[in-house]
C-alpha positions, 0 to 999 in steps of 0.5 A: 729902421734908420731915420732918412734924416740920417741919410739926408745929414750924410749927403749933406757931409759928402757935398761939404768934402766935395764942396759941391755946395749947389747940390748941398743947398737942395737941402735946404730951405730958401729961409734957412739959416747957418750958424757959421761962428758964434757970432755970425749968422749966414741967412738964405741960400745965396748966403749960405753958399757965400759961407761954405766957399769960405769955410771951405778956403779957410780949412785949405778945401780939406774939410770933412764933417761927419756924424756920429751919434744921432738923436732926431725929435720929430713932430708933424713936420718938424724934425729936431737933430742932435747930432755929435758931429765931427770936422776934420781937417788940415790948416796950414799943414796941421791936422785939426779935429773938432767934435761939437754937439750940433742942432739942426731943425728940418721941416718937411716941404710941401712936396714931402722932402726934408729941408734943414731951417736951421744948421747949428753945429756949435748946438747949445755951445752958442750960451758960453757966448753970452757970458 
């Protein structure tokens, strides 16, 4: 039986292309975080919406994230993705693939549904920064 984590992560794909980003953030903690680029981090809701309007202007409203491999750690209430994820999409007129090791952390609210805390799609990516 597949995870609903994995259902979930899709319909948070499908918003994306659609930049349908009100119904993307009922997926998300009001706490959350977005690891936009390595070096900046979107933080709340209000923030993280400001940022997929802005990823989404800088693709030319072409982005198209999908999943590949999937691999979910789950605790209680908390849920660790690790997810081979891939971005399409076109940058003036040139077509662009991206594929990143993402880690995403979900907690279970109190009404039992699945909320992202944490959405990092450049995953352990983020130590090359460092040095």
């Amino acid at each position: 039986m597949e995870h609903e984590l994995k259902e979930l992560i899709k319909k948070c794909d499908m918003a994306i292309k659609q930049e349908d980003f009100d119904t993307l953030l009922n997926y998300y903690a009001e706490d959350a975080i977005l690891v936009v680029k390595p070096d900046m981090i979107a933080r709340g809701k209000e923030e993280i919406k400001k940022a997929f309007i802005a990823i989404a202007k800088y693709f030319n409203n072409t982005l198209a994230p999908t999943q590949g491999e999937m691999i979910i750690l789950e605790a209680g209430d908390t849920a660790l993705v690790l997810s081979q994820t891939f971005l399409d999409a076109d940058k003036n007129e040139l077509a662009l693939s991206m594929e990143r090791n993402a880690t995403y952390v979900f907690k279970k609210s109190s009404k039992g549904e699945w909320l992202c805390s944490i959405d990092n799609s450049y995953g352990t990516d983020l130590l090359k920064e460092l040095n």
